[in-house]
C-alpha positions in Angstrom: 14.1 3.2 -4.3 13.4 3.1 -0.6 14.5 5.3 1.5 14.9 5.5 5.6 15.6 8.9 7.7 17.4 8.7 10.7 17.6 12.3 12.6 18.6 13.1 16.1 17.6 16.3 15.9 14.0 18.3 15.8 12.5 18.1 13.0 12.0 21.1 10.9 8.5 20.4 9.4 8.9 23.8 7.1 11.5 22.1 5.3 9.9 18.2 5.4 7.0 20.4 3.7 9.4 21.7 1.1 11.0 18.3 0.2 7.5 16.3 0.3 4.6 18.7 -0.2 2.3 15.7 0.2 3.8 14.6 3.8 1.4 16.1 6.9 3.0 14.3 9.6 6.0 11.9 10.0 3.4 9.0 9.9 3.0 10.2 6.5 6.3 9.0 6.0 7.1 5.4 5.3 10.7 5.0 7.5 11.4 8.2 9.9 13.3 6.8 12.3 14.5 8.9 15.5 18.0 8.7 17.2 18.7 7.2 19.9 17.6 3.8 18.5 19.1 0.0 18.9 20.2 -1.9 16.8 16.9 -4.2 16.5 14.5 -1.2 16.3 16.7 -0.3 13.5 16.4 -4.0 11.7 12.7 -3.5 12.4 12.6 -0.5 10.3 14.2 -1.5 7.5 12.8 -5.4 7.3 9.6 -3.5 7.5 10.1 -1.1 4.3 11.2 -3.9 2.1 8.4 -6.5 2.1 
């Protein structure tokens, strides 16, 4: 399964640690998207994590 974060608030690294001990940096994470995004940034994201 493939799964896409959207936040609109700082993110709390101490906790993203917790959850995925692995993860170092949100590039780390395949679809971490940030709020305020459009609709065709959003499209992007999720055309790009299902090829």
């Amino acid at each position: 399964m493939k799964v896409c974060f959207i936040t609109a608030f700082e993110v709390n690294y101490k906790a993203l640690k917790a959850v995925f001990p692995s993860v170092n940096s949100l590039e780390d994470i395949g679809c971490f998207i940030r709020k305020p995004v459009n609709v065709e940034d959003l499209v992007k994201h999720i055309e790009g994590e299902l090829r």
